[in-house]
C-alpha positions in Angstrom: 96.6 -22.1 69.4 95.9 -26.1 69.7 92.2 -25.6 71.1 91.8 -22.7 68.2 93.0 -25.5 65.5 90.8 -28.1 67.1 88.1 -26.7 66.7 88.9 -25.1 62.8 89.8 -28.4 61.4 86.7 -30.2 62.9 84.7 -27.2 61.6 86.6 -27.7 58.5 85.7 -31.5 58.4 82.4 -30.9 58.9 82.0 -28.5 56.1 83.5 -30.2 53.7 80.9 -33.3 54.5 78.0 -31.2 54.4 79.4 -29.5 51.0 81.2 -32.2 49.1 80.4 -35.6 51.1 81.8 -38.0 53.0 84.0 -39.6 50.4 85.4 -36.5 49.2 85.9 -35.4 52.8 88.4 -38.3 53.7 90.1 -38.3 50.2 91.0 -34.3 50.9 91.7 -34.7 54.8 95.2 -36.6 55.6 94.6 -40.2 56.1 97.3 -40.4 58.7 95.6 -37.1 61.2 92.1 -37.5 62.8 90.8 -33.5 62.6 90.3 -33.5 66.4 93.3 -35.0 67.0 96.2 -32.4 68.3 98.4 -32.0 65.7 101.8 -30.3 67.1 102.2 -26.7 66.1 105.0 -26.7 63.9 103.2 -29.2 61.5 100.0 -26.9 61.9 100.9 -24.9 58.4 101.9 -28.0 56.2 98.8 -29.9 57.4 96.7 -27.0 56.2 98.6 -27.0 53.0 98.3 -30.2 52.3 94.2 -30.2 53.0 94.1 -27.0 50.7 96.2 -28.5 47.9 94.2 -31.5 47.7 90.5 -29.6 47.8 91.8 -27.6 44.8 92.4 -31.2 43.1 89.0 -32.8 44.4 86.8 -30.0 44.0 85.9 -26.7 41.6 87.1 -23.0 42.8 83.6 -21.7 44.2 83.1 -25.2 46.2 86.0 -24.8 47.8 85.4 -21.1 48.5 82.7 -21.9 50.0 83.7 -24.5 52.3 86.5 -21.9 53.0 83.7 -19.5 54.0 82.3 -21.7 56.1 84.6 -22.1 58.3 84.4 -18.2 59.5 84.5 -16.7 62.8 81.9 -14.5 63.0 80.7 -11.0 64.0 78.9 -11.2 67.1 75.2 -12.3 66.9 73.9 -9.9 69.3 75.3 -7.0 67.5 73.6 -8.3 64.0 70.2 -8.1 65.6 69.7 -4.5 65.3 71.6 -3.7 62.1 69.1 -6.4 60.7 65.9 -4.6 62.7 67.0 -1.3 61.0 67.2 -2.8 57.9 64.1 -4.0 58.1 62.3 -0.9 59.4 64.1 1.4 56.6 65.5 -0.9 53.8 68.4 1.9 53.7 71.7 -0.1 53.2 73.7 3.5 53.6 71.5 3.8 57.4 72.8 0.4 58.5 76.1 0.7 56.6 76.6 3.8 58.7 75.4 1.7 62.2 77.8 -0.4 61.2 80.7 2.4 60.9 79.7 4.0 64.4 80.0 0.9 66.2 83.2 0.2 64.8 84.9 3.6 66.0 82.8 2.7 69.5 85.3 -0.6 69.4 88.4 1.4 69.0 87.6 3.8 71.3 86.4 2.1 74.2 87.4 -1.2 74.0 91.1 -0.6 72.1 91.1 2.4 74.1 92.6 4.4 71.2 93.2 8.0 70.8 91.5 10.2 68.9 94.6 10.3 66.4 95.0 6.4 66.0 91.4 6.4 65.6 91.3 8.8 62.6 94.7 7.0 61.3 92.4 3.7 61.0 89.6 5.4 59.7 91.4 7.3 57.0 93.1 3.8 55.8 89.6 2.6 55.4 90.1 -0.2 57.9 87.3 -1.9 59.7 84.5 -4.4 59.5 81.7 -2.0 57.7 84.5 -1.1 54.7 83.7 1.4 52.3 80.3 1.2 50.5 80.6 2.2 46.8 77.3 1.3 45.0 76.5 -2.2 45.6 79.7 -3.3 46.4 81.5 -3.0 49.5 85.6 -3.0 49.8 86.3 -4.0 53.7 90.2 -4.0 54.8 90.5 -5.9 57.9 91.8 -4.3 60.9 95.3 -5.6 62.1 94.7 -7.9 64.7 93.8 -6.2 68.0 96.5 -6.9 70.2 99.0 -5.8 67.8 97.3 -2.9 66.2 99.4 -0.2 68.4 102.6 -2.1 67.5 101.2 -2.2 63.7 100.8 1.4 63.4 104.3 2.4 64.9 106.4 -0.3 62.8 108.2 0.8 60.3 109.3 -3.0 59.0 107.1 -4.0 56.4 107.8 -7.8 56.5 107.7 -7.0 60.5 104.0 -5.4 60.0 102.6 -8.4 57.1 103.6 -11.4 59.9 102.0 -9.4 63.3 98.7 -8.0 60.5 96.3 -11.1 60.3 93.6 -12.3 63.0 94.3 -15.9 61.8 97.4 -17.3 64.0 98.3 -19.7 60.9 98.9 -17.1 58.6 101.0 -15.1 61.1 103.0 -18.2 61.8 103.3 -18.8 57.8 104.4 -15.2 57.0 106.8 -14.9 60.1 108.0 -18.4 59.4 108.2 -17.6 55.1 106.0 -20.4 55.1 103.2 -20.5 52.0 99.8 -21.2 52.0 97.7 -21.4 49.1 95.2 -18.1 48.5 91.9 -20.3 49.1 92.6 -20.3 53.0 91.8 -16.8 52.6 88.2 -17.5 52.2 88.1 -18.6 55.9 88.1 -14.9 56.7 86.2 -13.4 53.7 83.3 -15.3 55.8 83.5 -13.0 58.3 82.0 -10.6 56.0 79.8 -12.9 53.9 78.2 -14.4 57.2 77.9 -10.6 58.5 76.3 -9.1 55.3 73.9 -12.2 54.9 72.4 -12.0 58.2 71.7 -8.3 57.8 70.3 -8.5 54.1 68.7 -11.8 54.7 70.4 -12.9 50.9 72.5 -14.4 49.8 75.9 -12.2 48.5 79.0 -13.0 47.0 82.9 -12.3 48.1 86.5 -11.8 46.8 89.4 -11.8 48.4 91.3 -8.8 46.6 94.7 -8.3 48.6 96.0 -11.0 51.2 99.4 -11.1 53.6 99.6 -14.3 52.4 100.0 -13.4 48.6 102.5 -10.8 50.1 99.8 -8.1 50.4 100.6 -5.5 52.6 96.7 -5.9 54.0 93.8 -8.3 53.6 91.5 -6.6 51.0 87.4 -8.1 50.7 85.0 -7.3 47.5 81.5 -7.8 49.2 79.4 -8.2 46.2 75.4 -7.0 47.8 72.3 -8.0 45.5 71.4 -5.5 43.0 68.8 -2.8 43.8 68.9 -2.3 47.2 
């Protein structure tokens, strides 16, 4: 966890300077915490409230979206390279949305080692990173995080199921802990996809976080809004 939040909040410094500036960056980041500074784990959630609350205050919705964004982890690079090739050879959105599908189902089965049943079970909920393609938009419905995605599936707990669900250990501490964190933080992981879909496409798209764990969502729901016509 403390080399994970490191490295966020110094990420998160940095975009914020390269978005907003450096005045605005020390007027939202607490006066009192250097970002690569350990900060001890319970005060992890309210520091990360505080920044939050105070870039809603300093900045408009989409900046801080985007700064949000920003701060993604991201899909591997090496697995981008050929769903951007193929797009390029066939400008077919459904051939690479597919790519993207198959390789997903490759994960679960032979690197989650899932069987066939637990396979179709995440499938059927429309889990995954290449979400369902309607038109130009895509809805993607993250995957429990991996380590707990067996124990996900067999719980019967919903409150048990929202605090094990996310990928992100603050929001797992915050829902575990009925700690809150405002919606924006959610943008961090809508990145994932935005990052993803812009390095295929090679344009610029737009996100929206639909459903969240942290808004007591029972999953994390993404609109991936492609550019019209392809």
């Amino acid at each position: 966890m403390h080399d994970f939040d490191l490295t966020w909040r110094q990420k998160l410094s940095d975009k914020i300077e390269a978005r907003a500036g450096t005045t605005t960056r020390d007027e939202i980041l607490p006066e009192n915490v250097d970002p690569t500074h350990a900060v001890r784990e319970l005060d992890v959630i309210g520091w990360t409230r505080v920044v939050m609350n105070r870039m809603a205050c300093s900045l408009d919705m989409q900046t801080s979206r985007d700064i949000m964004s920003d701060c993604a982890c991201h899909y591997p690079e090496d697995q981008l390279k050929p769903m951007r090739a193929l797009y390029e050879t066939t400008g077919d959105l459904q051939q690479v949305h597919a790519a993207l599908q198959n390789e997903f189902e490759t994960f679960l089965r032979e690197i989650l080692h899932l069987d066939e049943t637990m396979i179709a079970e995440v499938v059927n909920r429309g889990w995954g990173s290449a979400g369902v393609l309607d038109g130009d938009t895509i809805i993607a419905t993250k995957i429990p995080k991996s380590g707990y995605l067996r124990e996900y599936l067999q719980e019967s707990d919903p409150e048990v199921r929202r605090s094990m669900y996310c990928h992100c250990p603050r929001v797992r501490d915050a829902v575990g802990t009925g700690e809150e964190l405002p919606r924006i933080y959610c943008y961090c992981g809508a990145g994932f996809y935005k990052h993803m879909w812009e390095t295929i496409l090679q344009d610029e798209i737009e996100i929206e976080v639909l459903e969240s764990v942290l808004s007591g969502g029972e999953v994390c729901k993404v609109a991936i809004r492609l550019p019209a016509g392809l």
